[in-house]
C-alpha positions as CSV (number, residue, x, y, z in Angstrom):
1,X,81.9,-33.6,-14.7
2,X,80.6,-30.9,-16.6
3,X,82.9,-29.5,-19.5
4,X,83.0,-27.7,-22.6
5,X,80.4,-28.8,-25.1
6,X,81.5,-28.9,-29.0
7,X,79.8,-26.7,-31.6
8,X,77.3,-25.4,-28.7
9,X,77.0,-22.3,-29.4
10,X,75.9,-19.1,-26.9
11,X,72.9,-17.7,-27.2
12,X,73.9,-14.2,-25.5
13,X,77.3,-13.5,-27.8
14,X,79.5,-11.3,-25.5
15,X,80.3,-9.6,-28.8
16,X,76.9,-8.1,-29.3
17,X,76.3,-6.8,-25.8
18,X,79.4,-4.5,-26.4
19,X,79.7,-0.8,-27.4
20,X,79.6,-0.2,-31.4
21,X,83.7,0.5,-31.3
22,X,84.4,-3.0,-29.7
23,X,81.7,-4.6,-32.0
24,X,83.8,-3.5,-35.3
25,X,87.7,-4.6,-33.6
26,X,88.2,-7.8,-34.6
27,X,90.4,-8.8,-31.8
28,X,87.6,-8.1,-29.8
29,X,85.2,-10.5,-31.4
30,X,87.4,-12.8,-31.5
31,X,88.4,-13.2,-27.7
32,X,84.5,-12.8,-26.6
33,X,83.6,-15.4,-29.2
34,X,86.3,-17.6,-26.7
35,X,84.7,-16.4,-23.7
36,X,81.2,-17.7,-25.3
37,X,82.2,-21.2,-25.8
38,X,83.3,-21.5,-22.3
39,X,79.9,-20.0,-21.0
40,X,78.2,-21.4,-23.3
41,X,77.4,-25.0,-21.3
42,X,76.9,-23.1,-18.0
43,X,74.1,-21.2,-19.6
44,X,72.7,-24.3,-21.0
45,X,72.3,-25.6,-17.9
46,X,71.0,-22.7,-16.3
47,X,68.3,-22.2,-19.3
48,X,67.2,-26.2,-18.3
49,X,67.7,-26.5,-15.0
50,X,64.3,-27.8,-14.3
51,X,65.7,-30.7,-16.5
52,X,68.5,-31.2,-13.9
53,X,65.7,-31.7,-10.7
54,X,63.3,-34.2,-13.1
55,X,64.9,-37.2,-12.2
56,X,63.4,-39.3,-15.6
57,X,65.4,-36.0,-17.7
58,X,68.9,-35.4,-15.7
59,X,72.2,-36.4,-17.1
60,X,73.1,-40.2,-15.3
61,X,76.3,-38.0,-13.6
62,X,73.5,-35.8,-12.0
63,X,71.6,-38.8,-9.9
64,X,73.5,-39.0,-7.2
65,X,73.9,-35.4,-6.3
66,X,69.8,-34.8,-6.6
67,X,69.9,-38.2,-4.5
68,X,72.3,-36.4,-1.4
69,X,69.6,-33.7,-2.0
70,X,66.5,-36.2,-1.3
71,X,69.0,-37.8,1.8
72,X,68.5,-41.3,-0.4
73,X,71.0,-43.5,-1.1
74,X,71.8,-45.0,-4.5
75,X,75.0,-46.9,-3.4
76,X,72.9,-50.6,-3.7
77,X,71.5,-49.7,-7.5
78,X,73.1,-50.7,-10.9
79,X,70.3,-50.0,-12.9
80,X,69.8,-46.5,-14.3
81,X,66.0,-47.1,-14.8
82,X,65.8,-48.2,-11.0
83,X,67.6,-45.3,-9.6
84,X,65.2,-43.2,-11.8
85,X,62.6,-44.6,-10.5
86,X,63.6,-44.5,-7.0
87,X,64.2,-41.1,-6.9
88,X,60.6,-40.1,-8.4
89,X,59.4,-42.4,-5.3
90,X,61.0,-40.6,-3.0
91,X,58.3,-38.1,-1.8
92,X,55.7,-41.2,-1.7
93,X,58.6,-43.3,0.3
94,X,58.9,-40.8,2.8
95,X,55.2,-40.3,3.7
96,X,55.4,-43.7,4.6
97,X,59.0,-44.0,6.3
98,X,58.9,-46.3,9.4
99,X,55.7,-48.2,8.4
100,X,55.4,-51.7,7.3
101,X,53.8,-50.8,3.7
102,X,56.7,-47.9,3.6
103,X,59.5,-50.5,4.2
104,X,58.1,-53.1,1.3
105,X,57.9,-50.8,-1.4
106,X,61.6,-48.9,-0.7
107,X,63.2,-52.2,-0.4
108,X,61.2,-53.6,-3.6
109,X,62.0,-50.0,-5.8
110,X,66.0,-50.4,-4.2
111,X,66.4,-54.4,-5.2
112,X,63.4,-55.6,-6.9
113,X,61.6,-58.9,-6.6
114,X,58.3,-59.7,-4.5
115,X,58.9,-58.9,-1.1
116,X,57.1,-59.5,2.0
117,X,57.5,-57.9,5.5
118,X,56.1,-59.3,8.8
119,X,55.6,-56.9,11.4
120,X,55.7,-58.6,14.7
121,X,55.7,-56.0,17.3
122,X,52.8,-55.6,19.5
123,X,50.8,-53.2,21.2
124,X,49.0,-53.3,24.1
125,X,46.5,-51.4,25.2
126,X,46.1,-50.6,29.5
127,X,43.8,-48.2,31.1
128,X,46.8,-47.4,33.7
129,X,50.2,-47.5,33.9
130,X,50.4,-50.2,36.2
131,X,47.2,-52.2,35.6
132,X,46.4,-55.3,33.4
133,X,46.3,-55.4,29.6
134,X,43.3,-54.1,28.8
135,X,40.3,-56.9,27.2
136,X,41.0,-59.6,24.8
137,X,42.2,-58.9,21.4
138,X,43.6,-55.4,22.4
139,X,47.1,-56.9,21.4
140,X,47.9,-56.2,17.2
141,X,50.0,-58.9,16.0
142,X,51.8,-61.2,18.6
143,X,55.9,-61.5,18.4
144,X,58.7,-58.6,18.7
145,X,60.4,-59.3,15.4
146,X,60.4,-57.8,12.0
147,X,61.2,-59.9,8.9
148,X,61.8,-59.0,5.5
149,X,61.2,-61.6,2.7
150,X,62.7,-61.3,-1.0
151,X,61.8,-63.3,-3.5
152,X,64.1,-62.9,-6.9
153,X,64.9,-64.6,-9.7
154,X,68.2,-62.5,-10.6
155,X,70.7,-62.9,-8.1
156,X,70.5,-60.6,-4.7
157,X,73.2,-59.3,-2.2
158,X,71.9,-59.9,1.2
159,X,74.1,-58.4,2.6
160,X,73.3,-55.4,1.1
161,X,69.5,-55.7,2.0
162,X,70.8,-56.0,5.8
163,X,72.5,-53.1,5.7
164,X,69.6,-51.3,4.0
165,X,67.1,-52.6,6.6
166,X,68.8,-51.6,10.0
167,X,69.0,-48.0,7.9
168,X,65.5,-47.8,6.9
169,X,62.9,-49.5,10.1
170,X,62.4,-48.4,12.9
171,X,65.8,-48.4,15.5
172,X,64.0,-50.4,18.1
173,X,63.0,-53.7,16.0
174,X,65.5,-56.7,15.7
175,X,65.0,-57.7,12.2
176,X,65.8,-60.4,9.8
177,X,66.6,-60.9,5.8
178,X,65.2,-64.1,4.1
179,X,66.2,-64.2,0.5
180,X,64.3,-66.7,-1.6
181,X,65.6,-67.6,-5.1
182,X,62.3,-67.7,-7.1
């Protein structure tokens, strides 16, 4: 939570955006000179707010709201270099959403170690709806199942991975978590 910021000062005093007569009351002065130091932090963070949408710059507090904003999920990371790092991935990731490839490197970035993933579904080509497959070798990759493969040397919650998985592929695929210790 944001909050008052000690001996941060405002760089647009109330006090000298006011007519001369208020300028000389010292009352005055003194209860804008207030208002500043409670404005002050908002008006830092207006003045950077590009800061706030870099996600190697923001404030820790600030990931997870620029996460909701992306629609990623930082519940699984502990790491504050990971979740960095994921966020500034996120426009790559999402390119790539429901693909193989796409699937390796979010679940790599969200719990690190080498990982593998075997798509088994297939595909299969016909020339009409209810004809024969079309010639040899039209089918890509025999099986209907999709496995994900983690090899790590620091320890890994698999049931976290699972849960991550039937969020992330593609609704239709059974899947399966293997988690090697490496």
């Amino acid at each position: 939570m944001r909050g008052g910021v000690e001996g941060l000062g405002s760089p647009y005093p109330i006090g000298k955006f006011l007519p001369s007569v208020y300028q000389e009351d010292d009352f005055t002065q003194r209860f804008t000179a207030g208002l500043d130091d409670v404005l002050a932090p908002a008006i830092s963070t207006l003045d950077c707010l590009e800061h706030y949408l870099d996600p190697a710059l923001t404030p820790e507090d600030f990931l997870p709201w620029l996460a909701g904003w992306l629609g990623l999920e930082l519940e699984y990371q502990h790491d504050l270099a990971r979740r960095r790092s994921l966020l500034a991935a996120a426009g790559h990731l999402y390119r790539k959403r429901g693909t193989a490839e796409g699937l390796r490197e979010h679940v790599k970035l969200m719990f690190g170690g080498d990982v593998e993933v075997e798509d088994g579904t297939e595909v299969t080509v016909r020339t009409s709806p209810s004809g024969p497959a079309a010639a040899e070798g039209a089918s890509v990759r025999g099986g209907r199942l999709l496995t994900v493969r983690i090899t790590s040397t620091a320890p890994v919650d698999q049931a976290a991975i699972e849960r991550f998985v039937a969020a992330a592929k593609p609704a239709h695929l059974p899947h399966t978590v293997e988690v090697i210790a490496g």
